[in-house]
C-alpha positions, -999 to 999 in steps of 0.1 A, spaced: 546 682 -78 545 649 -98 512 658 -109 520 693 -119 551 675 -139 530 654 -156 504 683 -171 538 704 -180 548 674 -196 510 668 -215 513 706 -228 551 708 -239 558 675 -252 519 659 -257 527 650 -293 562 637 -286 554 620 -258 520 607 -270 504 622 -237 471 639 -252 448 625 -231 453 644 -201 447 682 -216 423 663 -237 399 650 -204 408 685 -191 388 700 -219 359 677 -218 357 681 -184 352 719 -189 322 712 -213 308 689 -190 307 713 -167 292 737 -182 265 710 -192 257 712 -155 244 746 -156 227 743 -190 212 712 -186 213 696 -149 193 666 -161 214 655 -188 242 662 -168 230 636 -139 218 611 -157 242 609 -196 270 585 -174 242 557 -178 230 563 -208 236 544 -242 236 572 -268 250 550 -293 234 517 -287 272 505 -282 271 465 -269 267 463 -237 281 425 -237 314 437 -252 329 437 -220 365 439 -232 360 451 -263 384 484 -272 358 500 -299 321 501 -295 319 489 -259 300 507 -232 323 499 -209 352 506 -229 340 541 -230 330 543 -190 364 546 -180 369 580 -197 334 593 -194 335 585 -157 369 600 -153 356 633 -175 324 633 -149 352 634 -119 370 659 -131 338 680 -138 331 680 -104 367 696 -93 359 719 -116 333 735 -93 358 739 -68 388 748 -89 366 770 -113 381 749 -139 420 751 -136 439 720 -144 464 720 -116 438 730 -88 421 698 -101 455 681 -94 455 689 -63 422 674 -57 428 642 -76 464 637 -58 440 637 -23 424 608 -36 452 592 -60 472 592 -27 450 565 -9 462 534 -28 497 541 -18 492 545 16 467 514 19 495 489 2 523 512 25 507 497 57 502 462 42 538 464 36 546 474 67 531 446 85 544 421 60 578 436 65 583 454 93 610 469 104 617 485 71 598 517 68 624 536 48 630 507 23 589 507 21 582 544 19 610 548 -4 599 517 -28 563 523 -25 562 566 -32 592 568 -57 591 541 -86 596 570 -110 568 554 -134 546 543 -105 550 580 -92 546 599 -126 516 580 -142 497 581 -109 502 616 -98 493 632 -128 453 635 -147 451 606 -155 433 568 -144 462 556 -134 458 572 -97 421 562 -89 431 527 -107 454 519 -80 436 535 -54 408 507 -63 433 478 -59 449 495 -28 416 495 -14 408 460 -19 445 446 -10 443 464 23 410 453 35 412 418 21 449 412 38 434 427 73 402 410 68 426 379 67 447 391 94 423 398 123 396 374 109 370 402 104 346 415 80 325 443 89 306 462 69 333 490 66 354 463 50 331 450 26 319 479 14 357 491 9 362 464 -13 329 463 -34 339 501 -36 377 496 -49 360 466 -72 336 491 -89 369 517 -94 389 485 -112 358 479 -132 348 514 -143 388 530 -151 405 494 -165 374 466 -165 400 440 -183 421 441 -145 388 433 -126 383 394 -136 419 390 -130 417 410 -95 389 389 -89 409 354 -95 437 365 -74 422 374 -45 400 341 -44 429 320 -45 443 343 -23 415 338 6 417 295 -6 454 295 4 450 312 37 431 278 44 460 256 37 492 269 54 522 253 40 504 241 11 497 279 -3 524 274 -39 506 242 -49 472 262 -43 485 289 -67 500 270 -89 469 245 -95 442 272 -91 460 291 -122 463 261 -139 423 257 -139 419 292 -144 440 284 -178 422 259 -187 387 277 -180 402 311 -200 403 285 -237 373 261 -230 346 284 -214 337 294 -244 323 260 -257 294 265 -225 286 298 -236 297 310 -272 294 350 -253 324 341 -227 348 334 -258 378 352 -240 407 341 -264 391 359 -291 385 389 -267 420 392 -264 427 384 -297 403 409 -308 418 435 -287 453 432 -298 438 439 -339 418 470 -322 452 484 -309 476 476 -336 451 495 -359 460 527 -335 497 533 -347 516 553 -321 552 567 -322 563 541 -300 542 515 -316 566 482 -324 562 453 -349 544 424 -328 535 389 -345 496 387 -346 477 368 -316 448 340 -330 423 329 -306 441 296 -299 462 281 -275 487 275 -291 488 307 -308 490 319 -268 516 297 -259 537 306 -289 532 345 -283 545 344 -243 577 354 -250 564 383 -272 542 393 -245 567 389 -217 593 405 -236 565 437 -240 551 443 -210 579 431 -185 611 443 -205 612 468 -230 618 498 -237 654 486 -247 673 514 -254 673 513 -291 629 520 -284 639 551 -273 627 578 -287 622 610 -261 625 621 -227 598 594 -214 610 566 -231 643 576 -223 633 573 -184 613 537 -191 641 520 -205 665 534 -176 638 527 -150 633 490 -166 669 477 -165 676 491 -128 644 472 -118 661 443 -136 693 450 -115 675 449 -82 661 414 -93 695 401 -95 709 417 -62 674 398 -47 689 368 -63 723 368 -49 717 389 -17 680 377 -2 680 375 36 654 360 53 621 380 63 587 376 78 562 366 49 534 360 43 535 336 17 500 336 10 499 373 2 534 373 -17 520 349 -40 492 371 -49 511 399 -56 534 379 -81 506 363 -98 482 390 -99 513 411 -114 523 385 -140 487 384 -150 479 415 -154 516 418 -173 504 388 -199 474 405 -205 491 438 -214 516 419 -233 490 397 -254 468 429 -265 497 462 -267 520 473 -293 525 507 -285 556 505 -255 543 542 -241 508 526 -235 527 494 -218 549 515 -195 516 535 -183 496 501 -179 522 487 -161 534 512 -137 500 501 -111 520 466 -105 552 474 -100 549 487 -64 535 446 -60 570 432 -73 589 462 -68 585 462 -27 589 425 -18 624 424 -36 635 458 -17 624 448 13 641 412 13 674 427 -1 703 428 25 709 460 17 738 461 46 755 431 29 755 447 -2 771 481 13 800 462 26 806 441 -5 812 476 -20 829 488 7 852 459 7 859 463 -31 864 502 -29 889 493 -1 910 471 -20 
């Protein structure tokens, strides 16, 4: 139903909304297709080729990369392929897509639920309906598959952990999930990547797993400005920096004024705020400008809100500290990075809507919800 929303939202309000992507795949797709029957070899094999000679060592490059422009040529190729089942209707092909889409969810549901358990109605409830989380994953878009990657890797890498086993089945589940992060949002992979090795480090030093964090994303800091002066090719600063000029050249409806990003540290340290203030915060409510924006800003500050009840109502929970941690720093990561290289707030909201279920959940599920009911209760009574 979300997914159906979300085309009926791409076809009445796709200029307003800035949402022209979906319909747009949808007709690619359809030409795809039809490339299969006219020409089955150019059909199998144009996903690896290079037509344009774009630079295959622009890894995070937004404009003449390669694999900038796998994500949507590998999601067109998907959808060409539920065209041969749907015969080429949009929400048959939703249907399909929500079967997979639907995966990542579950996976991080029954992480959850053995992090927390107990709380299945806080969990299903926190991990289905983030109204963001459920709109920009439901619909035909990467968003789904994106998070269906990371749920895949989360899952097997925390029960890998767990029961101190890694078969095949596992491995392969997260090479597979790693190759979906890479192909739909390659930017998230390296910083997937980090987070789960410091993830499987502090597992190794019970007690000890904040300082392992803290210090190993410290390094990684210090690695992300100085690589570059081993290898000239691993310049990441200016790969961000880069990025940010790509996207403020694409001016959007709900583009904002941002101060420039320079390829040094201190021009990093200086922009934080901004990029905080971004990708964690806004839409305030003087950004909005439709019925989506509308629905970000509302979404944003009661997210806010449930980080303050966490603050004054947290009860105490089974937790696994080590995997906690990696959900707050692989969030907050992925968060700065959206922050340092976006302008446009609709393309924020969609980027970020794959973490929140990561902040989101923790903070319901160690809410005393019961506390809070009678605090209300107490206040209606008097």
């Amino acid at each position: 139903m979300a997914g159906i929303f979300y085309g009926w939202i791409g076809t009445y309000y796709g200029g307003l909304a800035q949402m022209y992507d979906t319909w747009n795949y949808h007709k690619l797709s359809i030409e795809e297709y039809n490339l299969l029957f006219s020409n089955p070899q150019e059909y199998l094999t144009n996903l690896f080729s290079n037509a344009h000679k774009q630079n295959l060592t622009n890894f995070l490059g937004s404009s003449g990369s390669y694999w900038n422009d796998l994500k949507a040529n590998i999601f067109i190729k998907l959808l060409s392929v539920f065209n041969i089942f749907s015969f080429g209707s949009y929400y048959v092909n939703v249907i399909l897509y929500s079967f997979i889409s639907l995966f990542g969810p579950i996976a991080l549901l029954r992480v959850m639920s053995d992090v927390f358990p107990g709380r299945k109605l806080t969990l299903v409830l926190f991990t289905f309906l983030i109204p963001s989380f459920l709109f920009w994953t439901s619909g035909l878009g990467k968003e789904g598959i994106l998070f269906t990657g990371m749920g895949m890797v989360i899952y097997s890498v925390y029960f890998g952990l767990k029961e101190n086993k890694w078969g095949i089945k596992r491995i392969l589940s997260i090479i597979t999930g790693l190759l979906l992060i890479l192909a739909l949002r390659n930017f998230v992979l390296p910083l997937v990547i980090a987070a789960v090795i410091v993830w499987l480090i502090a597992k190794q030093f019970p007690g000890k797993e904040k300082w392992v964090y803290a210090i190993s994303y410290i390094l990684f800091t210090i690695l992300f400005f100085n690589v570059r002066y081993i290898s000239p090719a691993l310049d990441f600063p200016a790969a961000v920096a880069g990025k940010q000029k790509e996207f403020l050249q694409i001016v959007g409806a709900s583009s904002v004024p941002i101060k420039e990003l320079e390829p040094t540290a201190k021009s990093f340290l200086l922009n934080t705020p901004q990029a905080i203030s971004l990708s964690a915060i806004r839409p305030f409510p003087g950004d909005v400008k439709h019925i989506l924006s509308l629905a970000a800003a509302v979404e944003i500050n009661v997210i806010l809100l449930l980080f303050i009840l966490f603050i004054f109502f947290r009860r105490n929970g089974i937790l696994n500290k080590a995997f906690s941690l990696f959900c707050i720093y692989l969030s907050f990561s992925i968060l700065l990075s959206i922050g340092f290289s976006q302008s446009n707030l609709g393309a924020i909201v969609r980027y970020r809507s794959i973490i929140l279920p990561l902040l989101v959940i923790p903070v319901a599920a160690l809410t005393d919800w019961k506390r809070i009911n009678n605090v209300i209760e107490k206040y209606i009574t008097k």
